[in-house]
C-alpha positions in Angstrom: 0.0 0.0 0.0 1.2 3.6 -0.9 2.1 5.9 1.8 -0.1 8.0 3.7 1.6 9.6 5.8 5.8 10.4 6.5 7.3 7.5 8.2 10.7 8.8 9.6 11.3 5.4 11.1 12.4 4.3 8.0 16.0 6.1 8.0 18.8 4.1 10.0 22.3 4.8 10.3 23.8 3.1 7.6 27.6 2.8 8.3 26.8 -0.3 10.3 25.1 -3.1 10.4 24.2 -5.8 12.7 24.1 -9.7 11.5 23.8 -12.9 13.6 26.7 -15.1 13.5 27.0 -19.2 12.3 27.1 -21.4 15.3 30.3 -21.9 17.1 32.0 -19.5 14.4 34.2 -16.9 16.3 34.2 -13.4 14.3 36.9 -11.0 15.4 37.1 -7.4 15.6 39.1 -5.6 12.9 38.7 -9.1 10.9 36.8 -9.1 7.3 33.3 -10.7 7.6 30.9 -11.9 4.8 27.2 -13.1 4.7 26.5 -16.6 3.6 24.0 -16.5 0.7 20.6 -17.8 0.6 22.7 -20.4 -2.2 25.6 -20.9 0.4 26.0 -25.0 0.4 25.7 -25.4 4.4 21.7 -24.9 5.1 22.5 -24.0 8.3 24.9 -20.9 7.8 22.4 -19.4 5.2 21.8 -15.7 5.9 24.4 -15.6 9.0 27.9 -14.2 9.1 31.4 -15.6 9.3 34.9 -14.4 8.7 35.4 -14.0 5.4 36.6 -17.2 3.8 36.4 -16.3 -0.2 34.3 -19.5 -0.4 31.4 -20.5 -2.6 28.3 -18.0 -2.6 29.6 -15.8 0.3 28.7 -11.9 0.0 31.6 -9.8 1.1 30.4 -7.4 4.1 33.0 -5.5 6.0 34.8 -5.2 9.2 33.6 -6.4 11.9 34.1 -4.4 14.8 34.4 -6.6 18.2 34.9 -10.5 19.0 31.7 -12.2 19.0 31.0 -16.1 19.0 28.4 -17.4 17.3 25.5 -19.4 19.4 22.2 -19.6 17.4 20.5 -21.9 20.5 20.5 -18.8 22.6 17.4 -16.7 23.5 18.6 -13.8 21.9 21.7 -15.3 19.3 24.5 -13.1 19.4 25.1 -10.4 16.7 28.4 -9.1 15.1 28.7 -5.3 14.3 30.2 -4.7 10.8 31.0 -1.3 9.4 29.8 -1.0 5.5 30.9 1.7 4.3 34.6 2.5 2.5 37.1 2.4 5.2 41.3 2.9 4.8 43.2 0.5 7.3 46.7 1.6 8.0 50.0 -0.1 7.8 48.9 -3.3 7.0 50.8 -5.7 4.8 49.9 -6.8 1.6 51.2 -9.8 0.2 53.2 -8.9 -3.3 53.0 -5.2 -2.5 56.4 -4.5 -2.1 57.2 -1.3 -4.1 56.1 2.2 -4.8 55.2 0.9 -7.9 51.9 -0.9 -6.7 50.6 2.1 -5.3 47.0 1.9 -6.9 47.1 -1.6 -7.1 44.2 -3.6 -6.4 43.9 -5.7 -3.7 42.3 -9.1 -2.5 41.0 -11.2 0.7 41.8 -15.0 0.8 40.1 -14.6 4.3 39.3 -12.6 6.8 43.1 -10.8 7.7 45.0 -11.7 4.7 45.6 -8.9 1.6 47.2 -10.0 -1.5 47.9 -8.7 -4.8 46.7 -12.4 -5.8 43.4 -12.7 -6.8 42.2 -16.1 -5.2 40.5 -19.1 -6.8 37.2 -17.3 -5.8 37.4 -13.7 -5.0 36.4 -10.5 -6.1 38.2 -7.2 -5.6 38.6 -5.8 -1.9 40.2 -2.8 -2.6 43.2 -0.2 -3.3 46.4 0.7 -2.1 46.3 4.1 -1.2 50.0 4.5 0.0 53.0 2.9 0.0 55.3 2.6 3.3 58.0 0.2 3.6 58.8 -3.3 2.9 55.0 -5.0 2.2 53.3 -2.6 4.3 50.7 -0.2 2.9 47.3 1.6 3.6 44.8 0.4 1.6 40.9 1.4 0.7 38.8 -1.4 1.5 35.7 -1.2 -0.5 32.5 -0.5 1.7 29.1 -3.0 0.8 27.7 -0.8 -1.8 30.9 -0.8 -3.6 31.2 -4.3 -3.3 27.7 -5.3 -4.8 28.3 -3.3 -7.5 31.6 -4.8 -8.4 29.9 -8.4 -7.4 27.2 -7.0 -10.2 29.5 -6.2 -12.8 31.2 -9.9 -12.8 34.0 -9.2 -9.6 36.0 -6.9 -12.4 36.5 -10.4 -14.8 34.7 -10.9 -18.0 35.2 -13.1 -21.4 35.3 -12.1 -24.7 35.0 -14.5 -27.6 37.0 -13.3 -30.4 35.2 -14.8 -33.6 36.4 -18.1 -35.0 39.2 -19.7 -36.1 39.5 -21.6 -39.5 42.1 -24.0 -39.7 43.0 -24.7 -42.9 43.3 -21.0 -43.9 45.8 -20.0 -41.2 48.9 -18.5 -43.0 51.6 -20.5 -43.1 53.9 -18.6 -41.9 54.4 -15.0 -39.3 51.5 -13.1 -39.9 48.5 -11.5 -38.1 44.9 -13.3 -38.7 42.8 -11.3 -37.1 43.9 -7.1 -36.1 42.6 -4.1 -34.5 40.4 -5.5 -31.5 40.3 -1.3 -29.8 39.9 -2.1 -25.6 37.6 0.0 -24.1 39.3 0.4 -20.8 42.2 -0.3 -18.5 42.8 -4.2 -18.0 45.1 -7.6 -18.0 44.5 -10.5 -20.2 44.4 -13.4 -17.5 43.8 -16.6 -20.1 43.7 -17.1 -24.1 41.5 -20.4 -25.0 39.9 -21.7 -27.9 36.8 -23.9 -28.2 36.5 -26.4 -31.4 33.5 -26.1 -33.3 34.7 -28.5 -36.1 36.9 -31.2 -36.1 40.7 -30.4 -37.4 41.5 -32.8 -40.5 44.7 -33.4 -41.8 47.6 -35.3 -41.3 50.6 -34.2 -38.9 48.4 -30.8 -38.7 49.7 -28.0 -36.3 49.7 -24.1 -35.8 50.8 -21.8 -32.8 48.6 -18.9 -31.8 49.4 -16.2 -29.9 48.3 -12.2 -28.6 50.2 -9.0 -29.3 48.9 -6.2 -27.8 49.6 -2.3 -29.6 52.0 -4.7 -31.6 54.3 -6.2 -28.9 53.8 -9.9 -28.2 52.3 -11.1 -24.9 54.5 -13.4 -22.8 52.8 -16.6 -22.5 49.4 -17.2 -23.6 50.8 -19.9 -27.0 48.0 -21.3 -28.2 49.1 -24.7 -29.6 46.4 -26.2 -31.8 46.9 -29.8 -33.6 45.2 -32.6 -35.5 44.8 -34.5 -31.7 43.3 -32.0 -30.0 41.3 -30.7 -32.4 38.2 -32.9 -31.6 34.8 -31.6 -31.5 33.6 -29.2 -28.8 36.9 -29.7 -27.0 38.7 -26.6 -25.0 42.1 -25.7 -25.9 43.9 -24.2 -23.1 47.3 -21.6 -24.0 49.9 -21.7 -21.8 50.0 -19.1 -19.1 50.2 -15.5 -19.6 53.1 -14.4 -17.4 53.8 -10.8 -18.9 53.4 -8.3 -21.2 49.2 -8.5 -20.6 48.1 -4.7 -19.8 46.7 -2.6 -22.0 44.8 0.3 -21.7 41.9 2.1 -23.1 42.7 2.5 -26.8 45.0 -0.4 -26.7 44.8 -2.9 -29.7 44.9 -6.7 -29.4 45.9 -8.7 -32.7 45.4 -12.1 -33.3 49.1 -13.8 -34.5 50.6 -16.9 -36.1 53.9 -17.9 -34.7 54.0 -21.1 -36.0 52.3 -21.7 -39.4 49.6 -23.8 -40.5 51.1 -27.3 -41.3 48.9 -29.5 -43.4 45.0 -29.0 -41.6 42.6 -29.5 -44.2 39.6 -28.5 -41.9 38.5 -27.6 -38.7 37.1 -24.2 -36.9 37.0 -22.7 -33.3 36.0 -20.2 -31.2 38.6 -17.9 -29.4 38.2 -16.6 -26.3 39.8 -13.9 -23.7 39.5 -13.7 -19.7 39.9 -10.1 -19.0 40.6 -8.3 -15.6 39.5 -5.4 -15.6 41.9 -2.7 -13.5 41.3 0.9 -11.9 42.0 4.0 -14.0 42.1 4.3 -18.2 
C-alpha cells in the first residue's frame, strides 16, 4: 500500500550493520566478515555471518568491529557489528605489494586478515592501495558493501570475450596476423587465451601456434598450440600461461598472431576466447 503519511522510522544509520553469526563460528574485531548466501551450500549458515573465507556464494560485508561467538541456540543469538561503508586501514601488509610501484594496485582477501595482490580461486576485488610505506606494508581502501555489490554486479572486475572463429586450414603458413585491431575500451590484463572447437581439425601431422600481441608487442605466454589430436569436437584448448606483457589500456589494440604456421590441416574451426581483468584508472 502507498504511503499515507511520513514514516521517519524508516532512516537508520547506515555505516553499520548488525548480523547474527553461524554457530560456534568466532568473528573477530578488525577481521573481514561476509554473509553466507541464501545459495551458500551449508543450510545452516544461510543468511548468517562468518569471517570471510572467499568460499562459494559468500557476500563480502565489511569489518567487523568486536569479537563475538556465534550461538544460534541462545534466546537472543549473538550479533556481530560490521561497518559498511569505505574504510582505509593503515599499515597493513599486503602480500606482493612491495614497491612504490603498486601504489594503486588492487587488492584481495583470501580470508578474513589476509591482503594479496593475488586474486584467489574465488574472489572478487577488496580494494586499493592508497599508499605505499615500507617493505610490504601499505594503507589500503577497503571497498564498503555498496561498492562491493556493485563490483559483485559487474562480474567481480572479470569478464570473457570471444574473439570470432578460427578456420584452420586458412591459417597463413607462416608469421602473420589473422585477425587485427580489436580497440579495448578500458584499462585491463588479459588473465587466459583459450579456444573452443566447433569442427573437427583434419589433416595429417596438422599443427599451428597462436598467440596475442597487444599495440603490436607480443604477450608473454598465452601460445596457443592447436593440432590434429586436440582438435576434436567441442573440445577446449587451453594456451599456456600468460606471465607478462598483458596490460593494456583504453585504446589499446589486441591482434590475433601466427607464430607457428599452419602445417597440413585441411579443416577444422573454433571459437577464441579472452578472460579479461578489468583494473582501476584508463
Amino acid at each position: 500500500m502507498a504511503l499515507t503519511a511520513v514514516v521517519l522510522n524508516r532512516l537508520h544509520k547506515t555505516h553499520q550493520v548488525a548480523t547474527r553469526v553461524v554457530n560456534a563460528q568466532q568473528m573477530y574485531g578488525g577481521g573481514y566478515s561476509a554473509i553466507n548466501s541464501r545459495d551458500h551450500a551449508t543450510a545452516g549458515s544461510r543468511g548468517l555471518s562468518q569471517a570471510w573465507a572467499s568460499t562459494a556464494e559468500q557476500i563480502p560485508l565489511g569489518l567487523a568491529q568486536r569479537n563475538v561467538l556465534g550461538d544460534t541456540a541462545a534466546t537472543v543469538p549473538p550479533e556481530s557489528e560490521v561497518t559498511i561503508e569505505d574504510s582505509i586501514i593503515e599499515s597493513v601488509t599486503v602480500t606482493g605489494a612491495t614497491t612504490i610501484a603498486t601504489q594503486g594496485a588492487t587488492v584481495y582477501l583470501s580470508d578474513d586478515n589476509t591482503l594479496t595482490l593475488t586474486r584467489p580461486a574465488r574472489g572478487t576485488p577488496a580494494g586499493v592501495i592508497t599508499r605505499y610505506r615500507t617493505g610490504s606494508v601499505n594503507d589500503v581502501l577497503l571497498f564498503g558493501l555498496s561498492t562491493l555489490l556493485a563490483i559483485a554486479y559487474g562480474g567481480h572486475g572479470q569478464e570473457r570475450e570471444c574473439l570470432g572463429s578460427m578456420d584452420f586450414a586458412t591459417l597463413p603458413a607462416g608469421l602473420a596476423d589473422i585477425q587485427t585491431g580489436l580497440v579495448m575500451a578500458y584499462h585491463g590484463r588479459l588473465l587466459t587465451f583459450s579456444c573452443m572447437v566447433d569442427v573437427a581439425g583434419a589433416g595429417a601431422g596438422a599443427t599451428a601456434a597462436i598467440n596475442l600481441e597487444i599495440d603490436g608487442v607480443n604477450v608473454t605466454g598465452g601460445v596457443l598450440t592447436i593440432t590434429l589430436a586436440n582438435t576434436v569436437k567441442g573440445a577446449r584448448i587451453a594456451a599456456t600461461a600468460i606471465t607478462g606483457a598483458a596490460v593494456f589500456g583504453e585504446g589499446s589494440v589486441i591482434d590475433i598472431e601466427v607464430a607457428v604456421g599452419n602445417v597440413a590441416f585441411t579443416a577444422g574451426r573454433a571459437n577464441l576466447f579472452l578472460e579479461i581483468e578489468s583494473l582501476p584508472g584508463v
